[in-house]
N, C-alpha and C positions, 0 to 999 in steps of 0.2 A: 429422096433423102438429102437433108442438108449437108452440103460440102461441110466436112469439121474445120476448113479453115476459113469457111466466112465467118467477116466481123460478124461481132453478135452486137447486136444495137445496148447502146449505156444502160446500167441501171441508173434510176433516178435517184442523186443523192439524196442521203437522211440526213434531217439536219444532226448537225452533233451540238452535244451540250458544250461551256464553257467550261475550263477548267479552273472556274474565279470564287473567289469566297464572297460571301454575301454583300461583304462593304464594296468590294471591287465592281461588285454585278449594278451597284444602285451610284456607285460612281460614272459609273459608264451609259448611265442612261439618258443623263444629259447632251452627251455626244451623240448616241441613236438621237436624237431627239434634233440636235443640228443638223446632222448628216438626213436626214427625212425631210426638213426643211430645205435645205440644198435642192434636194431632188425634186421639191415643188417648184423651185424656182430656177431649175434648168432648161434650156433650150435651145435644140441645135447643135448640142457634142456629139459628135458622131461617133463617139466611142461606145455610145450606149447606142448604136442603130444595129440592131437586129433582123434589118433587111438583108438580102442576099447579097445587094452591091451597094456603093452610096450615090450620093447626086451628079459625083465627075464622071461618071460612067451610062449616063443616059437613064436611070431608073427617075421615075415619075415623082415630083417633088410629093405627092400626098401619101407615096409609097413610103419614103423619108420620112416623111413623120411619124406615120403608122408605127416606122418600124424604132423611132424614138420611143414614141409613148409608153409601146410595148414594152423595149428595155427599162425607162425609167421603171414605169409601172413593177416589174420583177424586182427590179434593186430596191424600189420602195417596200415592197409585198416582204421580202427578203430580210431588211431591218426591222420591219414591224413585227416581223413573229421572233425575231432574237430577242428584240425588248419585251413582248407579251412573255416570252419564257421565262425573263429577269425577274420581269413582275411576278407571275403565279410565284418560282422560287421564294423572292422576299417575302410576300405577303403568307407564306406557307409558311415562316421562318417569324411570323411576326416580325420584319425587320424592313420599317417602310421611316422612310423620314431621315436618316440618320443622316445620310452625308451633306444634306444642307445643313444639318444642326452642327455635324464635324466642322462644317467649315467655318459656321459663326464662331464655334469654340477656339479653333485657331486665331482668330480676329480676336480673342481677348485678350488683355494684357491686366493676367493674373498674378496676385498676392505668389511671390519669389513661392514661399512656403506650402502656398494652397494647391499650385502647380503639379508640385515634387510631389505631392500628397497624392493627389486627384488624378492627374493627366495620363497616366500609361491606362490607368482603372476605366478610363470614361475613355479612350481608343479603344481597348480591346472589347469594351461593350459591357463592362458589367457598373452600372449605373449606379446603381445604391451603395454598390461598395468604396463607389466614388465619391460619393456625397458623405456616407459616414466618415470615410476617413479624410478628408475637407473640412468634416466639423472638428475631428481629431488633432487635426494641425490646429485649426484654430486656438481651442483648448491649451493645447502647448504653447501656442505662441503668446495668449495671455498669461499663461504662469511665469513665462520667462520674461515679460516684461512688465511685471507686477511683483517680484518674486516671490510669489504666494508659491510654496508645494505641498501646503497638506490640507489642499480643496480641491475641489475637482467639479467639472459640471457648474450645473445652475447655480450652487452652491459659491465655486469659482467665481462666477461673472457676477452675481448679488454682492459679493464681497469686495471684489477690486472694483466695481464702475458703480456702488451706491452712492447716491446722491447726498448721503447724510454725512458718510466720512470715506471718502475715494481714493483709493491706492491710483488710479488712473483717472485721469478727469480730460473732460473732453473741451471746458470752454472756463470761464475764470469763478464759475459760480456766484455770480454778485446778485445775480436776481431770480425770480420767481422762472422768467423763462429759461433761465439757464440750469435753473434746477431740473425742471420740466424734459429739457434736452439729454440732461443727464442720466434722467429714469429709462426715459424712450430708448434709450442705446443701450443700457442697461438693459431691460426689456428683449432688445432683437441678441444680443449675445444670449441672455439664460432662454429662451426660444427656439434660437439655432441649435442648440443643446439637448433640450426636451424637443421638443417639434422634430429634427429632423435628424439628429445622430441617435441618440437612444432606442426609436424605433425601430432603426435597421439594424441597431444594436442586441435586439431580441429576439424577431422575428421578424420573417421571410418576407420581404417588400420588393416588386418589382417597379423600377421606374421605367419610364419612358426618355431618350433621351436630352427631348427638350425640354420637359419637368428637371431632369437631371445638373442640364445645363444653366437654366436658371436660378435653382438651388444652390450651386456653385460657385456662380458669379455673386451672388447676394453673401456667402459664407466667404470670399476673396473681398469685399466691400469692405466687409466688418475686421479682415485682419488687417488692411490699411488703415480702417478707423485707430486697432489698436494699436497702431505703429506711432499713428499724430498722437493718441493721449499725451497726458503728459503725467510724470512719474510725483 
């Protein structure tokens, strides 16, 4: 019968999950991703030798490595299934991509307005709600520097940036191309309008975040456009 006071040999730890939210998990895979690299290109720390003794103690230098490779080999085996775990999560979350686009998004130097509007909406992850309300600002921000307020929409933008008689004009109108210039922008505002706020405006559109971010930055374009017009 077993003594009750011999050790009882460890159980083998379970991994445990993270306690991270999904943007967290897909931030941090880039760093698995260094940290695995590291460990292909280490050699010789004897902090990861898993031999019995090290090399100042007479153990055989192929034992030393042996008992290198081993440990690497575990720390590597070790961050590959954290990250394969990250991954199955997000990809079960439909939630793959985002933190590269997070970070181009930070890299933009967005319309003051399109910002305030847009930016808390497109962190916390809801895309569409970001972009309509982007068009939203926009919207506004032509009324107020047109002072048109009983238009709205395509309506709005046809009216302040038509070519024919322009509450905003974009260049001095003397000729054919300058006329030309003033439809085409005329054009992307009643566009940004119909095309990409009204839709979301009605019905249920999921975007993706780098569709999202793009959208965005084009709707931030156009409110600096309307900032240059001229009144």
């Amino acid at each position: 019968m077993q003594d009750k006071h011999m050790a009882r040999a460890p159980k083998k730890a379970e991994p445990q999950s993270a306690n991270l939210s999904l943007q967290q998990m897909e931030l941090a895979i880039p760093k698995l991703d260094r940290r695995i690299a590291d460990l292909d290109a280490l050699w010789g720390v004897t902090s990861l030798d898993t031999a019995s003794d090290n090399m100042f103690h007479g153990t055989p230098l192929a034992e030393v490595r042996d008992g290198l490779r081993q440990g690497m080999a575990a720390a590597k085996a070790h961050l590959e299934t954290i990250k394969a775990g990250f991954l199955e999560e997000l990809g079960d979350a439909g939630h793959t991509g985002t933190a590269k686009t997070l970070k181009a998004y930070e890299g933009l130097e967005l319309h003051a307005a399109i910002e305030r509007a847009a930016g808390k909406l497109f962190h916390d992850g809801h895309y569409a709600n970001a972009v309509e309300d982007a068009v939203k600002a926009l919207n506004a921000l032509v009324r107020l520097n047109s002072g048109v307020d009983d238009k709205d929409g395509s309506s709005l933008m046809e009216h302040a940036f038509s070519p024919k008689n322009p509450i905003l004009k974009f260049n001095s109108l003397a000729d054919a191309s300058d006329l030309d210039e003033q439809r085409g922008f005329m054009m992307m505002f009643s566009g940004s309008v119909a095309g990409l706020r009204n839709p979301r405006a009605h019905k249920i559109i999921k975007d993706d975040p780098e569709k999202a971010l793009e959208f965005i930055a084009f709707v931030s374009l156009l409110a600096k456009l309307a900032d240059q017009a001229k009144k």
